[in-house]
C-alpha positions as CSV (number, residue, x, y, z in Angstrom):
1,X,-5.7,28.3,22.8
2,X,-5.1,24.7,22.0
3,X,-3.0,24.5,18.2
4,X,-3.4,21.6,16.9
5,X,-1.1,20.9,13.7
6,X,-1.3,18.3,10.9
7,X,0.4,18.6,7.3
8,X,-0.4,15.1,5.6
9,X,-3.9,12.9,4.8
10,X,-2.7,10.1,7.6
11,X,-2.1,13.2,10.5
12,X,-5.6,14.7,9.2
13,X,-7.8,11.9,9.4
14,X,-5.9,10.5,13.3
15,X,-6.7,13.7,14.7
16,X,-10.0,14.5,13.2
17,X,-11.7,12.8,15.6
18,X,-10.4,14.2,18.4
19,X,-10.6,17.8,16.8
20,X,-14.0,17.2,16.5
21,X,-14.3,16.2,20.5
22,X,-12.6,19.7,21.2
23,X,-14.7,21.4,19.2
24,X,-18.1,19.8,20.5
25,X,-17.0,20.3,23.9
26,X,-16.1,24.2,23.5
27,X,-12.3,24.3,23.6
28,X,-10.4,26.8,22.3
29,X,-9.1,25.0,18.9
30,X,-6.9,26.3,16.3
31,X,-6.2,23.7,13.3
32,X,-3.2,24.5,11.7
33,X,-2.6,22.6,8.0
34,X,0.5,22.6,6.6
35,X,0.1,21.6,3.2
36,X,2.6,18.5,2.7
37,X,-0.2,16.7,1.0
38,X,-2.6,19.0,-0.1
39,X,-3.2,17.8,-3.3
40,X,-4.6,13.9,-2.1
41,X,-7.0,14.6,0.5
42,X,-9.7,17.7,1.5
43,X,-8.6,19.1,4.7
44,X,-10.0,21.2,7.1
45,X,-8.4,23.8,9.1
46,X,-8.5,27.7,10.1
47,X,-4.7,28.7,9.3
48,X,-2.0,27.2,6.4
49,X,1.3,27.8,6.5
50,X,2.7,28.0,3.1
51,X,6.1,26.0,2.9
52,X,8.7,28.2,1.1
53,X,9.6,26.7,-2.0
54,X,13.5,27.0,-2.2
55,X,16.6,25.3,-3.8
56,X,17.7,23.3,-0.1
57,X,16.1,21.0,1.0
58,X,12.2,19.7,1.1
59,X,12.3,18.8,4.6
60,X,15.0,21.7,6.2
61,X,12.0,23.9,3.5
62,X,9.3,22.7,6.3
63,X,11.3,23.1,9.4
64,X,12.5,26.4,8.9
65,X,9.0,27.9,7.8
66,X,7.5,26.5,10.6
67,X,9.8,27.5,13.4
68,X,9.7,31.2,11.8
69,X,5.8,31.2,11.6
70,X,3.7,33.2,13.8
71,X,0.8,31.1,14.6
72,X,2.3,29.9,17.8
73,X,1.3,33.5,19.9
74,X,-1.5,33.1,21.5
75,X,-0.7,28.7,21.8
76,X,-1.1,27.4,25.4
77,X,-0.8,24.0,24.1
78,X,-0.2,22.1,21.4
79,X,-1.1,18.8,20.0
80,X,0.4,16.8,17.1
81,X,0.4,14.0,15.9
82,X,3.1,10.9,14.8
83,X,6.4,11.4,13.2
84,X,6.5,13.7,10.1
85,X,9.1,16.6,9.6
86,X,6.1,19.4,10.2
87,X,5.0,17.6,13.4
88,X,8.3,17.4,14.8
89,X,8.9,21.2,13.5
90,X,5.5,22.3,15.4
91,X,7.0,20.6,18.9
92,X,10.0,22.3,18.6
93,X,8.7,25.7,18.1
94,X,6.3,25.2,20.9
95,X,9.0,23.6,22.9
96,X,11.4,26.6,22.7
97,X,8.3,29.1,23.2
98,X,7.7,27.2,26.8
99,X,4.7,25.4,25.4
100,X,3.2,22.0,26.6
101,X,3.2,19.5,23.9
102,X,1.2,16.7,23.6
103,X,2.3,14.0,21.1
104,X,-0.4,11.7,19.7
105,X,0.9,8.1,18.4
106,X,4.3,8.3,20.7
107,X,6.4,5.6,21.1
108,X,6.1,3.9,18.2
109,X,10.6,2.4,17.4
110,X,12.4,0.3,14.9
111,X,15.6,2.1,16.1
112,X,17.1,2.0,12.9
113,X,17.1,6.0,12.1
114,X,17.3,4.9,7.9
115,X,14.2,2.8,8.0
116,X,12.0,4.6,7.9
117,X,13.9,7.8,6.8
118,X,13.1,10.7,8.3
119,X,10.3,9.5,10.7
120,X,12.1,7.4,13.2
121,X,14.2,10.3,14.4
122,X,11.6,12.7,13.8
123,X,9.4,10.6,16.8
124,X,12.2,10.1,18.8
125,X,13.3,13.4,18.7
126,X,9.7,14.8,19.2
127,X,9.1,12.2,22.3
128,X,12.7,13.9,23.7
129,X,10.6,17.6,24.2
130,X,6.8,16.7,24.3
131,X,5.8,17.1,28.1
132,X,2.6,14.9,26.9
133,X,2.6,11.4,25.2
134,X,-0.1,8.9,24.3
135,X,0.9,5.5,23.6
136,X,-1.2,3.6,20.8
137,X,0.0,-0.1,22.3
138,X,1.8,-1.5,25.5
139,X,5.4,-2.3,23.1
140,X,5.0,1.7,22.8
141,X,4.4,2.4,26.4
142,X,7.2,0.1,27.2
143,X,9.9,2.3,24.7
144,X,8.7,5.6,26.2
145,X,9.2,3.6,29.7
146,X,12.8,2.7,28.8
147,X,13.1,6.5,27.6
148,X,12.4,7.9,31.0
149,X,9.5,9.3,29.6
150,X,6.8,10.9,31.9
151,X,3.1,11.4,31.5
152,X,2.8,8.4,29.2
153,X,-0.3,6.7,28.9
154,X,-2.0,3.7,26.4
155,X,-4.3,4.7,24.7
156,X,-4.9,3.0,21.3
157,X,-4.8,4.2,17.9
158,X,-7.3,7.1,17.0
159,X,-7.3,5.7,13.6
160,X,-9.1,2.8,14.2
161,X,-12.0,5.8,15.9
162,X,-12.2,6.8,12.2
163,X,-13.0,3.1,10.2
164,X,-16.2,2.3,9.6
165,X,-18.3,-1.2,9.7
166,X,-18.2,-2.5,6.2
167,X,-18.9,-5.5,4.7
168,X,-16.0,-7.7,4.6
169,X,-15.6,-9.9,1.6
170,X,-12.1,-11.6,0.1
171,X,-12.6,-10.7,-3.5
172,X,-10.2,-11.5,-6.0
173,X,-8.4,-8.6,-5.4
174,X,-4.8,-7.5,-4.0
175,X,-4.5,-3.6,-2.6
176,X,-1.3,-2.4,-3.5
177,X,-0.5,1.2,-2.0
178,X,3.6,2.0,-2.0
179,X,5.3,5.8,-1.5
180,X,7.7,5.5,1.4
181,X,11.2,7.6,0.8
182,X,13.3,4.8,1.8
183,X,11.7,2.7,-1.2
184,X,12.0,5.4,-3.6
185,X,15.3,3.9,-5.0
186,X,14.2,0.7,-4.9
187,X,10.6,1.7,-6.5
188,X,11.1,-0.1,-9.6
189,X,12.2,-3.5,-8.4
190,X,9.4,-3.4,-6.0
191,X,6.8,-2.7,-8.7
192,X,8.8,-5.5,-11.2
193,X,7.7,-8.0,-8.5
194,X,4.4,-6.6,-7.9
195,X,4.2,-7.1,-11.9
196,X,5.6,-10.5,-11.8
197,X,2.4,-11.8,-9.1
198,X,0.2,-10.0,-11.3
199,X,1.5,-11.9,-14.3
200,X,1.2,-15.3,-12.3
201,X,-2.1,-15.0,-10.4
202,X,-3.9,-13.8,-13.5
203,X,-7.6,-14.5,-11.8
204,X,-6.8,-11.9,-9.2
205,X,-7.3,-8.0,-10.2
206,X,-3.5,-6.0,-8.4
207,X,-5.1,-2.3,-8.1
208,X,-2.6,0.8,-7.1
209,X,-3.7,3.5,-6.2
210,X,-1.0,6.2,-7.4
211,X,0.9,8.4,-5.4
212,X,1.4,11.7,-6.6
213,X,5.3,11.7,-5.6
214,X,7.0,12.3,-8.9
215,X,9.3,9.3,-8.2
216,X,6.7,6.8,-7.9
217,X,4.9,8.3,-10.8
218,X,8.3,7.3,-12.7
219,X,8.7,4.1,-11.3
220,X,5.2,2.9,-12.5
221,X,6.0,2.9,-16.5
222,X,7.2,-1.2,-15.5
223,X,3.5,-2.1,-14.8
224,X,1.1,-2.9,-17.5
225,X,-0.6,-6.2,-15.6
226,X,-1.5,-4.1,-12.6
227,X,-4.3,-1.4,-12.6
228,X,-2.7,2.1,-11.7
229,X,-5.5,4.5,-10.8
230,X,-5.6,7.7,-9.0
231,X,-5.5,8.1,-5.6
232,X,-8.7,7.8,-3.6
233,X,-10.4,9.4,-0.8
234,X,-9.9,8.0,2.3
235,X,-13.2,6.6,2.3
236,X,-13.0,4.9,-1.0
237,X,-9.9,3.2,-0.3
238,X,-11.3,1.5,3.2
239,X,-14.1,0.4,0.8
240,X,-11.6,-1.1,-1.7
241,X,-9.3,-2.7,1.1
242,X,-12.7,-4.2,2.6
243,X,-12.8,-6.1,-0.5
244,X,-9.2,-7.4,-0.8
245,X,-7.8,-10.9,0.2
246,X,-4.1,-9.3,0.3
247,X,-2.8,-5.9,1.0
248,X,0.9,-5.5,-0.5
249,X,2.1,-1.9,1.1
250,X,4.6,0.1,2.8
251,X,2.3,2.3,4.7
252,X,1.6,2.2,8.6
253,X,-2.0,3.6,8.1
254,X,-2.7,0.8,6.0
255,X,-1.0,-1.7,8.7
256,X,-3.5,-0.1,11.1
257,X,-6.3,-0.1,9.2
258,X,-6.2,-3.8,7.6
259,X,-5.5,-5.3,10.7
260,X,-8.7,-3.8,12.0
261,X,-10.7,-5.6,8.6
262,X,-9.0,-8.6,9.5
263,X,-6.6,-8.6,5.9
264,X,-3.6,-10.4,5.1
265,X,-0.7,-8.0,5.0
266,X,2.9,-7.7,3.2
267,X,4.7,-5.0,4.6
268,X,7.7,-3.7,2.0
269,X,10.1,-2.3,4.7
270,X,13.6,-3.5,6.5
271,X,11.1,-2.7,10.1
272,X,7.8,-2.3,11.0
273,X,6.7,-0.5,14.3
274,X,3.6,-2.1,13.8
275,X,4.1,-5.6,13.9
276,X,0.8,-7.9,13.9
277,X,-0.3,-11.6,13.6
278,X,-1.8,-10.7,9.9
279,X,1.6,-9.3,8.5
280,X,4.2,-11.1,6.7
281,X,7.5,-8.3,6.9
282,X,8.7,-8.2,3.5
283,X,12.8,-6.7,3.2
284,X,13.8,-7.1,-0.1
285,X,11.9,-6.9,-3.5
286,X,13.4,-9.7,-4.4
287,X,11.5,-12.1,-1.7
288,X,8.3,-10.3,-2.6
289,X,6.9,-12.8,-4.7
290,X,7.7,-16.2,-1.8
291,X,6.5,-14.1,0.5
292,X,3.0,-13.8,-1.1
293,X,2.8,-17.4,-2.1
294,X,3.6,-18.0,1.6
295,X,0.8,-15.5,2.8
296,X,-2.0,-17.0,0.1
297,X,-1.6,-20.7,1.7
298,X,-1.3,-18.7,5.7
299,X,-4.7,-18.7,7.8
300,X,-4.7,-16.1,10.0
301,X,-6.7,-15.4,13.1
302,X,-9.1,-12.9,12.8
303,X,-8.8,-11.5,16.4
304,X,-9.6,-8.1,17.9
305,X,-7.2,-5.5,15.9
306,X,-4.0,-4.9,17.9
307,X,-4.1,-0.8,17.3
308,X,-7.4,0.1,19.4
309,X,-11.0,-0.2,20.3
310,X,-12.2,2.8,18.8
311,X,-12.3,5.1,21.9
312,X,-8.5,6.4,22.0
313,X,-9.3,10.0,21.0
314,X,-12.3,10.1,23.9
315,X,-9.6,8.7,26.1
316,X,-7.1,11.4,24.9
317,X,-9.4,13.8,25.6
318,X,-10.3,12.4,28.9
319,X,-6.6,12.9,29.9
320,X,-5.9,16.0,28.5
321,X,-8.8,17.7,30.8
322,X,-7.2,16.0,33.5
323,X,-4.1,17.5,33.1
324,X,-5.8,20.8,32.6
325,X,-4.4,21.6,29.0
326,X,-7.9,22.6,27.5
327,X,-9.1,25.7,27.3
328,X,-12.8,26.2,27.3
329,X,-14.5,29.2,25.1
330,X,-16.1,32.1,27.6
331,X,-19.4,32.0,28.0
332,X,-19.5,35.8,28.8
């Protein structure tokens, strides 16, 4: 039985594709949700694991109700997918049942364990037991090279499977998404610039999508300039970034996916692991503001996007049959 396991919107919508692919082919799939952000996104799957809400700790919450589930008993191998605490919690229990794990989006560094925090030693740690990794680019190839990883191969971004052709206009409009936990105490003063450019550039419409994390929520009540609205479904908010002439965010999806619609980019992080010719990396809150008058007046080549072709989950696929992981369903 191949488990696959995904707890947020980003995880759901990489490995759709290539559940889909299993599924079509008749393997033996079991999707396993569990539930980090069930309340921004409709999911799929044929098992959740329900996190234990307790005083400790969110993430130690995840780990610990993972590794004592019992979904793992009749795994042969598992598949998941980029750096979140349930992803990394899924290869370890499949790692200390004897499990092959494959890990999709592997490799990606900033070596700086803090930014972001958790992720970066969630992947790292995850690439350290996965007997299977697939690299989105050649810098990520080249990490898990250094590593002394084995069984590594490129294969591009299953994201950019998933994006559609739109019509690509550069509308008066500036996408602002924001929710990382290393910006959460920062939050404000990122949002007090955001409401600063709004303030200045008064012909263009700033539009947030809201995330539900309660301290975003709070940090919010400092912008009256920008439109807060709720968030959208993934399909909506590729429409809306389709649209934009700037994308302000801290997101890696978002990195992926307006690189591939050929958008201007201001990523609010100390690293990115997803650096690209459209992106201006953007520390501190207060260069926010430069930064953007430096992006408006910066052409940028609108090349083929850095993150895939749109064939990395048919080339995952491709190399999981060759290393035999995948189970087919009896025809008996």
């Amino acid at each position: 039985m191949n488990l696959v396991a995904y707890g947020t919107r980003p995880e759901w919508i990489k490995l759709k594709p290539l559940i889909k692919i299993l599924k079509e082919n008749n393997h033996d799939v079991k999707v396993v949700f569990t539930g980090q952000q069930k309340d921004i996104g409709e999911f799929e799957y044929d098992v959740k694991i329900d996190i234990r809400d307790t005083p400790d700790n969110r993430l130690n919450n995840i780990v610990s109700t993972i590794m004592n589930s019992g979904v793992f008993f009749d795994a042969t191998h598992v598949i998941v997918q980029g750096d979140t605490a349930s992803a990394f919690a899924v290869a370890l229990s499949a790692f200390n049942r004897g499990i092959p794990v494959s890990h999709i989006e592997a490799g990606l560094r900033t070596f700086d364990t803090s930014n972001p925090y958790p992720e970066e030693s969630y992947r790292q740690m995850i690439s350290a037991i996965a007997s299977y990794h697939y690299a989105p680019t050649q810098m990520d190839f080249d990490n898990l090279v250094r590593e002394k990883r084995s069984n590594v191969t490129i294969t591009g971004n299953t994201v950019i499977d998933t994006l559609p052709e739109l019509e690509v206009t550069e509308d008066k409009l500036v996408l602002v998404t924001m929710h990382r936990r290393e910006n959460h105490e920062h939050m404000r003063r990122w949002f007090a610039a955001i409401e600063q450019l709004a303030n200045h550039y008064h012909d263009y419409e700033f539009v947030l999508p809201l995330h539900p994390n309660p301290k975003v929520q709070e940090a919010a009540d400092v912008l009256s300039k920008v439109n807060i609205i709720k968030p959208l479904e993934h399909k909506d908010l590729l429409h809306l970034l389709a649209r934009s002439s700037m994308v302000i965010t801290d997101s890696g999806g978002i990195q992926e996916e307006a690189s591939f619609y050929g958008k201007k980019i201001l990523v609010c992080r100390k690293w990115t692991e997803r650096p690209s010719d459209n992106q201006i990396l953007v520390r501190e809150p207060n260069t926010l503001v430069t930064s953007f008058h430096k992006m408006m007046k910066k052409s940028i080549n609108k090349t083929e996007c850095p993150f895939g072709d749109g064939q990395s989950s048919q080339r995952i696929y491709s190399i999981m049959k060759e290393y035999n992981l995948l189970q087919t369903h009896s025809l008996i």
